[in-house]
N, C-alpha and C positions, 0 to 999 in steps of 0.2 A: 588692062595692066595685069602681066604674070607675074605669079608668086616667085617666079627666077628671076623675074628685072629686078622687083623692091629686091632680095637677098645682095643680088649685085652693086645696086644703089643706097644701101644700108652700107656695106661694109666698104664701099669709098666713103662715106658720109662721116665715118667712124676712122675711119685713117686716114684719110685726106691727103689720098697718096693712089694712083694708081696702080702702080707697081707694087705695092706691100696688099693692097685689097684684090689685085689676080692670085697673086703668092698664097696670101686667107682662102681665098675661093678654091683653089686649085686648078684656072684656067691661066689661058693666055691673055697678055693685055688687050691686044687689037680687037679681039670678040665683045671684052669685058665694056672699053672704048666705045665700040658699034652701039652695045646693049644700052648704056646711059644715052648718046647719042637718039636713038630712037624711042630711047622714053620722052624725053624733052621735046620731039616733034610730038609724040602722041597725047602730051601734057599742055604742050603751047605752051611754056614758061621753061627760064633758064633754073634747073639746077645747083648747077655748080659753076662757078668761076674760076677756070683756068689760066694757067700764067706759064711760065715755063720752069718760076722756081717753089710756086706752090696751089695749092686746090682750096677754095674756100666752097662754104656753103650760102646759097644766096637764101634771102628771104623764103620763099618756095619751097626750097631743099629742108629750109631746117624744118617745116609743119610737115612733107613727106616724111623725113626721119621719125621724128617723133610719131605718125601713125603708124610707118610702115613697121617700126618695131615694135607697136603692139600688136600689128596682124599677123607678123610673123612670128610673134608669143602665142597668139590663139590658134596659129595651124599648129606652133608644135606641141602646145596645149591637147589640141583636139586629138594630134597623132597620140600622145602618151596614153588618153584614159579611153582611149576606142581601144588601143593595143592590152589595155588594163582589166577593159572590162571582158576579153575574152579570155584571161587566164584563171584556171582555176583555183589557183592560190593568190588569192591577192593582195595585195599590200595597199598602204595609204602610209602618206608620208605628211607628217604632222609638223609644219615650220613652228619653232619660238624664239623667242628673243631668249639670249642668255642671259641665263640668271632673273629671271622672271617666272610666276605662277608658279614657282616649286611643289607644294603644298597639295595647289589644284590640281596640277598636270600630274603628280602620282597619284591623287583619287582617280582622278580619270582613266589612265592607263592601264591601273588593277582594274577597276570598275567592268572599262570593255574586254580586257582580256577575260575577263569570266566569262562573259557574252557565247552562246554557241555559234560557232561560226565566225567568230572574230576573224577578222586582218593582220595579217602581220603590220605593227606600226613601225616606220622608221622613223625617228625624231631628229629634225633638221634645225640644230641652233644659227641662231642668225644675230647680224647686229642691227643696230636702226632700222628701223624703215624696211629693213629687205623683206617680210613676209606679205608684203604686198606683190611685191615683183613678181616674187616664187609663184602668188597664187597663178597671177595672172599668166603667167608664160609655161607653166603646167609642170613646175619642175614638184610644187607642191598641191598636195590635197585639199587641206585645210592647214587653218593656223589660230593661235590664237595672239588678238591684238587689244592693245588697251587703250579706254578712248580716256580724255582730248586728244592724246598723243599722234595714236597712228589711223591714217585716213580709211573709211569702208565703205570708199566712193563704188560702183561696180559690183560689191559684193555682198553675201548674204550673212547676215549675222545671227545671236542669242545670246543674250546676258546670260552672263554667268557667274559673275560678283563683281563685287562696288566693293571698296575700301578706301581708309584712310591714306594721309600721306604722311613722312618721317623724313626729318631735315638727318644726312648723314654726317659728323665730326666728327672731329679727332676727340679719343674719350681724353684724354690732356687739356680740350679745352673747356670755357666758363662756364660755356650753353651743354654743355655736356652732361650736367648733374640737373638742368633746367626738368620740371617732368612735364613741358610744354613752350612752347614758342608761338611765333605767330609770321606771318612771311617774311615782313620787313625788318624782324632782326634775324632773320638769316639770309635775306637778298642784299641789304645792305650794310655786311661785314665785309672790311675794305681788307683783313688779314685773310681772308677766305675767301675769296670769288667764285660766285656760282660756275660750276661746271659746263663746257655749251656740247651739246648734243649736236650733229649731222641733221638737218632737214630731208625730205622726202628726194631734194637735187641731188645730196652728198654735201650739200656746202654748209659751212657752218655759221651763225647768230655772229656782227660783231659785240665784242666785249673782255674783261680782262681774265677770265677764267681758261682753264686748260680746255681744248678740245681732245674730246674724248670719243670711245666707241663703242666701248662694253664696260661692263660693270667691273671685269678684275681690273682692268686698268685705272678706273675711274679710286676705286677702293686705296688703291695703292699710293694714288696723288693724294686724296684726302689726309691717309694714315702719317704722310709724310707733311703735311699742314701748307698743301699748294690747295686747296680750292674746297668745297660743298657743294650739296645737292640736294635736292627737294623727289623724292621715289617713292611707289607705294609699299606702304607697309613691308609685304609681303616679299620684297625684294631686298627689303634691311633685315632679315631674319638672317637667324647664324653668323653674327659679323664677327672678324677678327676680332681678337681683344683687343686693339689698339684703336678701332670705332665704336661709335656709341651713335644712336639712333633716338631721336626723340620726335614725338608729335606734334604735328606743324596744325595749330587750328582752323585756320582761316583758309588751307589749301584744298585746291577744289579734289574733289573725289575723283576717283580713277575708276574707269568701268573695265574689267576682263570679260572680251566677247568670244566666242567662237568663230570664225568665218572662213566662206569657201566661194568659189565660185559662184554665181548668179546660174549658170549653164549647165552644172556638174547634175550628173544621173545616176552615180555611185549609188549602189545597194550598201555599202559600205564605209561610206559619207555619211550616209543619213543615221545608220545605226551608232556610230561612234554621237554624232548631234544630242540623239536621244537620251545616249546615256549621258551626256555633257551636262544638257539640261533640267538632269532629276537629280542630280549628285546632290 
């Protein structure tokens, strides 16, 4: 199997249209046609399911999908930091979630830029979940993620701090002036419904709270007395005046990691790690 068939059979997989995945590609259909065609002889298994008014994916199709796009994340992985590591100015691109690690991620930043021979860093905010993807598909360096939350299945990590969690309200309400809580009275306020986060799919938890993406949004619903949320600490810090934060006991701890690649040979990966982990 060539790295040009998956590219071809990823992107009908993903449009499930013939005609719109040659258009992406920038070839003609009848090659594109052939090129699936002769993957499925060289696979012995159907693909995709053709009709005349639509393209499905069959059983088979959808487990190639799913690998082929992450092999085609680790070639262009691979091309980015082969191409990276021969330049002599180099940069690293540091994914976060918004509005997360404030605090940390400016120690951090002054910290390395002292460093002689620092990197230029480019700081890539993200929402949910994505600093996983980024690592993987090589758009990013490293990133920092927080556990239970975010997965570091594949990837190399280092604690970097553990903290508290803070249920966020409207400062208008009861629990508000509270100077502690405990989950279940802020899981189970029927005038506030916990907020639902995006899964690692995009899809989101049933239940009756707002789905959300990022924290301004998230902020905005609160302030306005649609919903609550349980975050660490460090992420209710500086809140409007019209939220109010208070500490949830019994909610489990949050870990902030550092992580990168499993693969990555960066001279300049590691140096930013080191400083991450003395801070």
């Amino acid at each position: 199997m060539e790295i040009r068939e998956l590219r071809y059979f990823v992107a009908i997989a993903e449009e499930l249209h013939f005609g719109k995945a040659a258009e992406r590609l920038e070839i003609a259909q009848p090659p594109l046609s052939r090129a699936i065609a002769g993957l499925e002889r060289q696979l012995g298994v159907t693909l995709l399911e053709r009709t005349s008014r639509k393209v499905t994916l069959t059983e088979a199709g959808a487990v190639l999908l799913s690998e082929g796009r992450a092999i085609l994340g680790a070639v262009a992985a691979a091309e980015r930091r082969t191409q990276q590591a021969a330049q002599r100015c180099s940069r690293l691109v540091l994914a976060v979630k918004s509005g997360t690690a404030g605090e940390l991620l400016a120690k951090l930043l002054d910290a390395y830029r002292a460093e002689p021979g620092a990197a230029t860093v480019d700081l890539l905010l993200c929402e949910a979940h994505q600093q996983q993807r980024l690592l993987r598909n090589g758009q990013a360096d490293v990133a920092l993620l927080h556990l239970p939350f975010d997965s570091v299945a594949g990837l190399d990590t280092e604690i970097l701090h553990t903290e508290r969690q803070v249920a966020i309200v409207p400062a208008s309400h009861s629990l508000a002036g509270r100077a502690q809580l405990r989950m279940v009275e802020v899981t189970e306020l029927p005038e506030l419904p916990m907020a639902r986060w995006p899964g690692p799919d995009g899809t989101y938890p049933q239940g009756p709270g707002a789905e959300v993406r990022n924290l301004t949004q998230l902020f905005q619903l609160i302030a306005l007395g649609r919903g609550t949320v349980i975050i660490p600490e460090s992420a209710g810090t500086d809140l409007r005046r019209d939220l109010a934060a208070v500490p949830v006991l019994d909610a489990p701890p949050v870990t902030t990691v550092i992580a990168w690649p499993a693969q990555s040979r960066l001279r300049a990966v590691a140096d930013l790690i080191r400083v991450a982990t003395s801070l």
